[in-house]
N, C-alpha and C positions, 0 to 999 in steps of 0.2 A: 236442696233446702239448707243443708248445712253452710253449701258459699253463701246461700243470702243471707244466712244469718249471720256470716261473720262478714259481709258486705255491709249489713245494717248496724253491725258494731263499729267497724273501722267510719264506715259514712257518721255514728251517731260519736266517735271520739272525735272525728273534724269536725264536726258540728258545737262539739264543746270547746273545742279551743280557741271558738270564735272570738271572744274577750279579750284574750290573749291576741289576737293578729288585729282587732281594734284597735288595742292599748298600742302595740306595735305600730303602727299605723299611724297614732296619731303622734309617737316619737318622732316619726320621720318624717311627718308632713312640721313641725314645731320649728328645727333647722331650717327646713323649707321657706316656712312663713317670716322666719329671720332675714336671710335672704332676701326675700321678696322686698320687704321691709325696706332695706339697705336701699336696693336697687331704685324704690318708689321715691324714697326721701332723697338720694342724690340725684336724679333725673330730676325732681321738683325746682331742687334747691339751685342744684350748679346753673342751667341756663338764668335765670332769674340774675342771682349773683353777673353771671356774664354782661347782661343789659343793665347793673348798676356801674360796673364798670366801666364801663363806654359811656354813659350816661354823663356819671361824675368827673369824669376827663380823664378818663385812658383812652391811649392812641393806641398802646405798640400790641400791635397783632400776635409777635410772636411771643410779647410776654403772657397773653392772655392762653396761646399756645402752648407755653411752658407748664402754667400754672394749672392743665389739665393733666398731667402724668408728673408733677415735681411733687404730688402728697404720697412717693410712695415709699420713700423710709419710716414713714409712720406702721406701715406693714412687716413691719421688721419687730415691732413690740408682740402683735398675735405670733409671730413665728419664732420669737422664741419659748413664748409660752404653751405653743401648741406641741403635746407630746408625737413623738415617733410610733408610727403603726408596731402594733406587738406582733406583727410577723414580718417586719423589717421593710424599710420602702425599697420600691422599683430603683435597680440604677441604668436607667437609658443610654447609649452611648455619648459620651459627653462632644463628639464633635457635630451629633446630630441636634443634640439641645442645644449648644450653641448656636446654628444656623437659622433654628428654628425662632430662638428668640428674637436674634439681630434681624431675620423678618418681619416678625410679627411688632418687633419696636420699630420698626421703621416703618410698617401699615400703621403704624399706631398717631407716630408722629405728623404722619402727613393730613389722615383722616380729622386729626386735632387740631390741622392750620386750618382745612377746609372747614372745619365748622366754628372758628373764631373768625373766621372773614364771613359766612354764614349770617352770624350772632349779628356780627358791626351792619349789614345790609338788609337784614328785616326786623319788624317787631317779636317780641320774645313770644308770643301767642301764633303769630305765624309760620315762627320757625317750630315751633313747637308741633304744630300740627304737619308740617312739611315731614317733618323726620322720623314722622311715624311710619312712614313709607318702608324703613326699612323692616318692620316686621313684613311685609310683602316682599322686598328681595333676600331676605332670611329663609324663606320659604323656598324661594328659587335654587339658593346658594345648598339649603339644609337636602335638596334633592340629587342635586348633581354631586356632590360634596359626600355628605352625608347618608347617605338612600334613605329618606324621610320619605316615608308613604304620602301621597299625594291623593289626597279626596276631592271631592263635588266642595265641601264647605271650605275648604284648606283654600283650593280657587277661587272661592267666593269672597275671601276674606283680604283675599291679595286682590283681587280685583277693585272691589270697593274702596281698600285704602289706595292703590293704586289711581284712582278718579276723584277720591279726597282729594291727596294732593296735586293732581291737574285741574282742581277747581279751585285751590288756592294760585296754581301758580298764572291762571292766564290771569286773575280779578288783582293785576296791580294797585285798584283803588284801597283795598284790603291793608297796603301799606303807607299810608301815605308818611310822608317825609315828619312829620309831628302830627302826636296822635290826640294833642292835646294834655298829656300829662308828663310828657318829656322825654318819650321815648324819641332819643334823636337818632332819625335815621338816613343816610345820604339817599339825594334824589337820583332816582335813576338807576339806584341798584336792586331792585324788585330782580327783576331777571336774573342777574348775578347771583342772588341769594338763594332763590330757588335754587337754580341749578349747582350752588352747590350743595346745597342741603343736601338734593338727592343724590349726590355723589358719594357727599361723606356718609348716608346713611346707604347706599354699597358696597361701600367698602366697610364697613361697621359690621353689616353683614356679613361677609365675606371672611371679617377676622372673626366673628363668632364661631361660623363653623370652622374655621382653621383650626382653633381654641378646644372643638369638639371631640375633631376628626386625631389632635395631638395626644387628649387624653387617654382616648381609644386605640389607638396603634402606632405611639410611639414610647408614650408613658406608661400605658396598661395599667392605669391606677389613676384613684381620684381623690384620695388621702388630703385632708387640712393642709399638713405640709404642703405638696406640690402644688394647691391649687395657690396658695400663698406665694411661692415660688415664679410661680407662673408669671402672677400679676405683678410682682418684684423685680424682676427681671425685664420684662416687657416694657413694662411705663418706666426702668431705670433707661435701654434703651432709647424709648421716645424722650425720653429726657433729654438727651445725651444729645439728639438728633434738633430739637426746638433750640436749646442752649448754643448749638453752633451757629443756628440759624441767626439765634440774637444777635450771635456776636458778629457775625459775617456782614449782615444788615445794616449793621452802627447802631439800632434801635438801642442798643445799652445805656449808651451814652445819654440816651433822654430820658430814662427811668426816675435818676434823681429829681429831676423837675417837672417832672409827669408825678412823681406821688405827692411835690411839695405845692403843687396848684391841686391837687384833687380834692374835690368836696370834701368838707369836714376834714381836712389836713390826712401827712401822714399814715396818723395811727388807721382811719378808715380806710388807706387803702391797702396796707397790708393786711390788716381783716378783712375785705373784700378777695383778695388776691388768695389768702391762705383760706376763707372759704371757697373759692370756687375749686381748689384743692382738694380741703377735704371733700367736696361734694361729688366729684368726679370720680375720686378712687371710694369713695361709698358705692357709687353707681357698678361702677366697673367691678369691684372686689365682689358684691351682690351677684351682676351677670355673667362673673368666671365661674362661682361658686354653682350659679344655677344651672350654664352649661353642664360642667363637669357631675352635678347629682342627677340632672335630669335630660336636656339638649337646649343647642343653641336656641332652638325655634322657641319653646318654651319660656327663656327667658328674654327672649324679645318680645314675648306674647305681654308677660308680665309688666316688662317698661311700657308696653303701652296701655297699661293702667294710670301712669302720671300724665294722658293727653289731655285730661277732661281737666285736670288740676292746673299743669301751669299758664294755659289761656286765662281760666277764671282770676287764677293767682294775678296774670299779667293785669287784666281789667283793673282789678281792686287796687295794686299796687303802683301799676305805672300809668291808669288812666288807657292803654289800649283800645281801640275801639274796637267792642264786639260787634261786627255787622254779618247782617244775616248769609254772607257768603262763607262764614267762618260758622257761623252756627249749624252752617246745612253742612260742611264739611267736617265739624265736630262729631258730629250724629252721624255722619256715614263711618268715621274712622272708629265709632265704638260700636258701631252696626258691625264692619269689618273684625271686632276684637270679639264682639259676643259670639260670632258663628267662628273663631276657631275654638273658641271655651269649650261650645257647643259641642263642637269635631273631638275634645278629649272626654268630654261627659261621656257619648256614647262610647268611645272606646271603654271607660272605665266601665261602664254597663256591660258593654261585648265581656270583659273579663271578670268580673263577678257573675256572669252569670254560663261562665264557663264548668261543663263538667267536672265533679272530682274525678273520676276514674274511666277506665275502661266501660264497665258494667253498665254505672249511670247512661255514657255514650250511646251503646244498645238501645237502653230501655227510653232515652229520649226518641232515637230515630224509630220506633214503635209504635 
């Protein structure tokens, strides 16, 4: 009698502190939802931007290249302002963080040609939905990579977006070369674009868990700092990698009269250009920050919360045509998104409704 009565004190003091681990809770879901935020609004933003570019008369691949990892001294303002952990950061060995980065910038840079040649070869509602795909090899990568517990829905949700986008890619009518509202797209690259949409969204993949697997057993910490670091370092890398590219190319040379023909002069294309910047490292800085709090797979889950946005987006704006083979593949890819939501509902359920104690443990199995 006596343990249960002080079993029913201890169980009735966790039971009071419930408010408290709410209140808790919803601090740390608030960062989260910032995050998220980040992630949604540059996934929306950046491709869109990308198809005014090209639209307007931009040519050069690798400028467009460039302009997804050149927004990333702007990350340099949160990192000085962001204070140092009060019990001191991680210092990894610096010949391993270096290797690590000049990898991961150079997955960075390559993944960033394949999806501005991508962008120039299909409609942005296309491509948009094509690329959702990599929440399905996130999955793949977050197993092997990662050991991400693999369920019935987890499969279900790879599978479905997986037959989304091979039901955009065989329906090349889905692209035609003008859509009517100016999305201009060369004939014949339907194929091309697909494949490499789902290229670059494998390797997109692939650098997410790299991204995961670094913060867990090389950096052992997920601190403001290093996640800013991270992304700093990486996209200055890809930078570095695109920039050679230019210049190796000759495209350089054609930038001045590439922005002095571009619709609405100059000034628009360098706000185009410096958008699709910032939009990119919004995206990105969003999907390091959400690896590093929570996993890679997670915040791929979440980008593909922007699929239902920038098809519509693309219709209103660029005239796209929504035809119903993009509609049935719309609806499978958020059919795909809601059963892995679903796969963490129930886990979050599995865990609240976990024993407090030993005792409790018993008196369930009773």
């Amino acid at each position: 009698p006596g343990q249960e009565s002080s079993h029913g004190e201890s169980c009735e003091g966790q039971a009071n502190v419930g408010p408290k681990k709410r209140r808790g809770g919803v601090r740390r879901w608030l960062p989260l939802l910032v995050d998220m935020l980040m992630l949604l609004v540059g996934e929306a933003m950046a491709p869109l931007l990308s198809r005014v570019y090209y639209n307007s008369g931009g040519k050069s691949l690798w400028m467009a290249t460039l302009a997804q990892s050149a927004g990333a001294p702007l990350l340099a303002i949160p990192l000085i302002l962001t204070p140092r952990a009060a019990a001191g950061e991680p210092r990894p060995a610096l010949w391993k963080m270096v290797a690590i980065c000049v990898g991961l910038g150079v997955l960075i840079g390559c993944d960033n040609f394949m999806y501005s040649y991508a962008m120039l070869c299909l409609p942005v509602s296309t491509f948009s939905l094509v690329a959702a795909t990599q929440l399905a090899f996130n999955a793949v990568t977050s197993r092997l990579i990662n050991a991400q517990r693999f369920t019935a829905l987890i499969l279900n949700s790879v599978v479905v977006l997986t037959f989304s986008a091979a039901l955009l890619g065989v329906d090349s009518d889905s692209s035609s070369s003008d859509d009517g509202g100016g999305s201009v797209v060369p004939r014949g690259k339907h194929a091309a674009g697909v494949v490499l949409t789902l290229s670059a969204s494998a390797v997109y993949a692939l650098i997410m868990s790299l991204f995961e697997v670094t913060f867990e057993k090389v950096i052992r910490a997920t601190t403001p700092r290093w996640v800013l670091k991270m992304q700093i370092f990486t996209s200055a890398v890809a930078t570095a990698v695109s920039a050679a590219a230019l210049l190796a190319s000759g495209e350089w040379r054609t930038i001045h009269g590439e922005a002095a023909a571009f619709k609405n002069g100059e000034a628009s294309y360098v706000a185009t250009v410096v958008g699709i910047a910032v939009g990119w490292q919004a995206a990105e800085l969003g999907a390091v920050r959400l690896v590093a709090r929570v996993s890679s797979l997670f915040a791929n889950v979440t980008g593909t919360l922007a699929l239902p946005l920038v098809p519509v987006l693309a219709v209103a704006v660029f005239g796209d045509k929504m035809t119903g083979t993009k509609a049935v593949a719309m609806l499978m890819a958020v059919w795909g998104f809601l059963s892995y939501v679903y796969h963490h509902y129930l886990d979050a359920r599995r865990a609240t409704a976990r024993p407090c104690c030993s005792v409790c443990t018993e008196r369930m199995a009773n």
